[in-house]
LOFIKE-528967 format. One line per field, with one value per residue (C-alpha): y, x, z; chain. Coordinates in steps of 0.05 Angstrom, whole numbers, padded with zeros to 5 digits. Last residue first. Example, Ala and Ser with C-alpha at 12.3 -4.5 7.8 and 13.67 -1.06 7.14 Angstrom:
# LOFIKE-528967
py <- -00021, -00090;
px <- 00273, 00246;
pz <- 00143, 00156;
chain <- A, A;
END
This chain:
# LOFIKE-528967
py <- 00197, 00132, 00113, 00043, 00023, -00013, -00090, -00120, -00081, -00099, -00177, -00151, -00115, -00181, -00230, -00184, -00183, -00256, -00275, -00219, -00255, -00321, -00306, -00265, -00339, -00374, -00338, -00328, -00406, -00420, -00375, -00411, -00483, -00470, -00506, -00567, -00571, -00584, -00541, -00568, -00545, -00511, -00523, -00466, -00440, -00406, -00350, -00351, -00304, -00273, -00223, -00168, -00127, -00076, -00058, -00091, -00154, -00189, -00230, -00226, -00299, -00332, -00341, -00410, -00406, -00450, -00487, -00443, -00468, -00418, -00355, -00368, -00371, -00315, -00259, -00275, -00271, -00209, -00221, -00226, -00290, -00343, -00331, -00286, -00288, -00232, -00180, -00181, -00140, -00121, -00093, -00023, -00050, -00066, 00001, -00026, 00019, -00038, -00018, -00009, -00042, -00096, -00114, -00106, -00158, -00213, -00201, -00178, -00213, -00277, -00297, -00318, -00239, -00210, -00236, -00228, -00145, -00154, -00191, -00136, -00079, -00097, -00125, -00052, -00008, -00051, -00092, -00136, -00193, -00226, -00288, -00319, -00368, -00390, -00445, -00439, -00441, -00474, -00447, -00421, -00490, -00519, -00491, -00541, -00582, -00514, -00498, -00568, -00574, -00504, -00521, -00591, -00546, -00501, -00433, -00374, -00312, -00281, -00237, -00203, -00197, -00162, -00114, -00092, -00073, -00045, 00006, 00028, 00039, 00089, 00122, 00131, 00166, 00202, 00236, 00254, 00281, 00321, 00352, 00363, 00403, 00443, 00452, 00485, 00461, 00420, 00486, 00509, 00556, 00533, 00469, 00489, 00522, 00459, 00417, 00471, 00466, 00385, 00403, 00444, 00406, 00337, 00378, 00397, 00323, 00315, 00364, 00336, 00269, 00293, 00329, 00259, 00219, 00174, 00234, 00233, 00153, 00160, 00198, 00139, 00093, 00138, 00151, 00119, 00097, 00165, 00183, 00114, 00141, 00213, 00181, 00126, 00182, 00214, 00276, 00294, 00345, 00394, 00452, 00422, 00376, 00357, 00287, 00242, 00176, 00113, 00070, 00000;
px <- 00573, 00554, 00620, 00624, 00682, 00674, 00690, 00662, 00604, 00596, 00594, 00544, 00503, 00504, 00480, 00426, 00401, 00418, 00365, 00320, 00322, 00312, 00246, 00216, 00235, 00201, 00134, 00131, 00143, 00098, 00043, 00067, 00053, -00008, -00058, -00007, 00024, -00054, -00075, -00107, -00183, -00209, -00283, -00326, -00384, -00446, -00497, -00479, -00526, -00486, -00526, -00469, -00462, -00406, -00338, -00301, -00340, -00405, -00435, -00514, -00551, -00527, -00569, -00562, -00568, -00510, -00491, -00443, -00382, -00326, -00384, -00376, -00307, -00296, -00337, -00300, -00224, -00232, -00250, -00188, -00158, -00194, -00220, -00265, -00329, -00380, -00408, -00483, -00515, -00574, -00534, -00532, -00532, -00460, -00438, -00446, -00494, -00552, -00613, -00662, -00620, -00598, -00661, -00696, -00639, -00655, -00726, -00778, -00833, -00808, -00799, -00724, -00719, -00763, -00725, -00657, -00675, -00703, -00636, -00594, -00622, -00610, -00535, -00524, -00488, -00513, -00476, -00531, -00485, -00486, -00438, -00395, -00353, -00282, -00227, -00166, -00143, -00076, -00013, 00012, -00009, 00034, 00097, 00148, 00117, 00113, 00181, 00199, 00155, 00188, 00260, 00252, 00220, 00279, 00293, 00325, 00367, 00402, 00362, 00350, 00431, 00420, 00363, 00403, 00463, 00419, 00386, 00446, 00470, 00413, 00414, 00491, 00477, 00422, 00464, 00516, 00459, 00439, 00503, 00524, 00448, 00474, 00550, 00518, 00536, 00467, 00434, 00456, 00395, 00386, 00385, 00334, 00283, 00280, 00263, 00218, 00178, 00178, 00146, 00093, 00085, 00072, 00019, -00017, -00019, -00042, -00096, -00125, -00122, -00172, -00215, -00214, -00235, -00195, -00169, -00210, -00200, -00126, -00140, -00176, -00125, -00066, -00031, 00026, -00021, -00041, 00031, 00034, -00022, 00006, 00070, 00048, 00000, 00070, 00091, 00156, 00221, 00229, 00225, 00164, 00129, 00057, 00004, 00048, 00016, 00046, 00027, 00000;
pz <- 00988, 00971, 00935, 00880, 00852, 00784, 00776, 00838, 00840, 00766, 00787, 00843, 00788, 00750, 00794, 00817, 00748, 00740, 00792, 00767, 00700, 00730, 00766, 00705, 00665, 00716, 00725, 00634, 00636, 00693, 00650, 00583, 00615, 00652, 00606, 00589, 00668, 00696, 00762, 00814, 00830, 00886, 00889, 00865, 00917, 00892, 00913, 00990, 01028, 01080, 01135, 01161, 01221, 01223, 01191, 01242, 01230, 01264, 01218, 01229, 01215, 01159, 01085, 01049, 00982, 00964, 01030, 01070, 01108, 01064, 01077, 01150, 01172, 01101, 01136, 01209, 01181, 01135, 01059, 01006, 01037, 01014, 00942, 00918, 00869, 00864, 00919, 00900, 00950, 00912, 00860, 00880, 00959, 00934, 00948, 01030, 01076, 01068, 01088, 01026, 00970, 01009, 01031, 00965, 00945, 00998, 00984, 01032, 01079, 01073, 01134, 01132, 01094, 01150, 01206, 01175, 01168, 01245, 01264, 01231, 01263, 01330, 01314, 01289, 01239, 01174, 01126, 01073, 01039, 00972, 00957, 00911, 00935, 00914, 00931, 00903, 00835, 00824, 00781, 00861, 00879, 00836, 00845, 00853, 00813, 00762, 00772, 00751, 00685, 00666, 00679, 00643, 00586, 00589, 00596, 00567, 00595, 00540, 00525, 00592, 00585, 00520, 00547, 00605, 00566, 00508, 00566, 00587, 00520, 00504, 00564, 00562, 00490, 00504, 00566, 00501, 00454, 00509, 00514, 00442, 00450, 00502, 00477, 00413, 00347, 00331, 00354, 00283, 00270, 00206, 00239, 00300, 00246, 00205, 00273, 00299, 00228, 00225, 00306, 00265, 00216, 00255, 00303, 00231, 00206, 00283, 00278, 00197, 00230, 00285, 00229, 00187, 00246, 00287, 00328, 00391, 00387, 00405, 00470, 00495, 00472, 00503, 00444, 00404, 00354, 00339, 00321, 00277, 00239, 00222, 00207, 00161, 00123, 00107, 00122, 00076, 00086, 00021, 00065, 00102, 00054, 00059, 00058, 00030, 00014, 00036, -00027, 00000;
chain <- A, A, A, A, A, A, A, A, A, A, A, A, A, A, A, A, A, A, A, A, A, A, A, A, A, A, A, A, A, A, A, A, A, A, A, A, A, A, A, A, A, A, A, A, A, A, A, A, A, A, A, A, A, A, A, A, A, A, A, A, A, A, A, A, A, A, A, A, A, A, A, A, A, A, A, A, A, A, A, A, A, A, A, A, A, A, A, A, A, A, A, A, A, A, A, A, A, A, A, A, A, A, A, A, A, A, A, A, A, A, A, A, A, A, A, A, A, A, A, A, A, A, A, A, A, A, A, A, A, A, A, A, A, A, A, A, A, A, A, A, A, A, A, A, A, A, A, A, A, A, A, A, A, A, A, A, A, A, A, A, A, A, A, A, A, A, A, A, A, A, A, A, A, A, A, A, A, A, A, A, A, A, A, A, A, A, A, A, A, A, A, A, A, A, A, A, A, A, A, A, A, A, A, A, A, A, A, A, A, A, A, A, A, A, A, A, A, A, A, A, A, A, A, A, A, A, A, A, A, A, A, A, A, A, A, A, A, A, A, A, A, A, A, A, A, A, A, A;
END
């Protein structure tokens, strides 16, 4: 496909490549303010006007100044900083005997836990929370309208609903009795530091052990991270070794 040129500042194109690959380098949200012609018409014009401080700043000769010699020279150790670190993250493989090990040794960590989903109604006081569970065991409101008309939890919005979590997200007495519901089972008040709540448990999902094949490229992604800190540490301290080092 032709990469059309859309203007020339003092003989120096603007390609349609350019204008698109500036939008791409925007904040998505950003990006879709300019997906229409008018928006592409303001960045062709952003890309002339810096093309424009560029033409200016040679005629000038800033290129001979000791400020811009300068910031060419701290680009320089940036730049070769950065290819040090990126060669020795390189060079860092692993292996599929590696992989199938770390993940042994790691299994639970590949694993998902236990979970239950489960709606709750938090008010201020024990008093208030045993008539509320009185009229929801009785049936005189809904589990939901509840929520929605007492709670002082966000989740009142949704009639409670506070989705899936695993052990260890919820404090210590919410999860003690949400983890030894039956499904649809609603507790009596839940005392917590937040308040009082009543727990109706929506579902509860088993833990299940995780399987090497469907893990294998997140234990690879886990162990290779692992390794390249390893031999970033490695390294430093080999360097630390090699150049002297002040804190002064």
């Amino acid at each position: 496909m032709e990469n059309k040129v859309l203007a020339t500042v003092d003989g120096v194109q603007i390609t349609q490549t350019q204008v698109d690959n500036f939008i791409k380098r925007l904040d998505p949200q950003q990006a879709m303010q300019y997906q229409s012609d008018e928006g592409k018409k303001h960045i062709l014009q952003e890309l002339i006007n810096q093309t424009l401080f560029l033409a200016d700043a040679k005629a000038s000769k800033l290129e001979e100044t000791n400020e811009f010699k300068s910031e060419i020279s701290k680009m320089k150790d940036m730049i070769l900083t950065q290819l040090n670190v990126n060669n020795l993250m390189e060079s860092i493989q692993v292996e599929d005997t590696e992989v199938k090990a770390h993940f042994e040794t790691n299994k639970e960590k590949f694993s998902t836990p236990e979970q239950t989903d489960t709606s709750h109604i938090l008010v201020d006081s024990e008093e208030e929370c045993k008539e509320i569970h009185k009229k929801i065991v009785n049936n005189e409101i809904t589990f939901e309208d509840a929520a929605k008309a007492h709670s002082k939890c966000p989740s009142k919005d949704k009639g409670g609903n506070l989705g899936s979590f695993p052990k260890g997200q919820m404090v210590p007495e919410y999860e003690a009795v949400a983890f030894n519901m039956n499904k649809d089972d609603i507790s009596e008040p839940v005392k917590t530091q937040f308040g009082y709540h009543i727990i109706r448990l929506n579902e509860k999902k088993n833990a299940t052990e995780a399987k090497f094949e469907d893990v294998k490229e997140q234990a690879s992604k886990d162990l290779l991270g692992s390794k390249q800190k390893e031999e970033y540490m490695n390294k430093i301290n080999d360097m630390r070794k090699t150049f002297k080092v002040e804190i002064v």
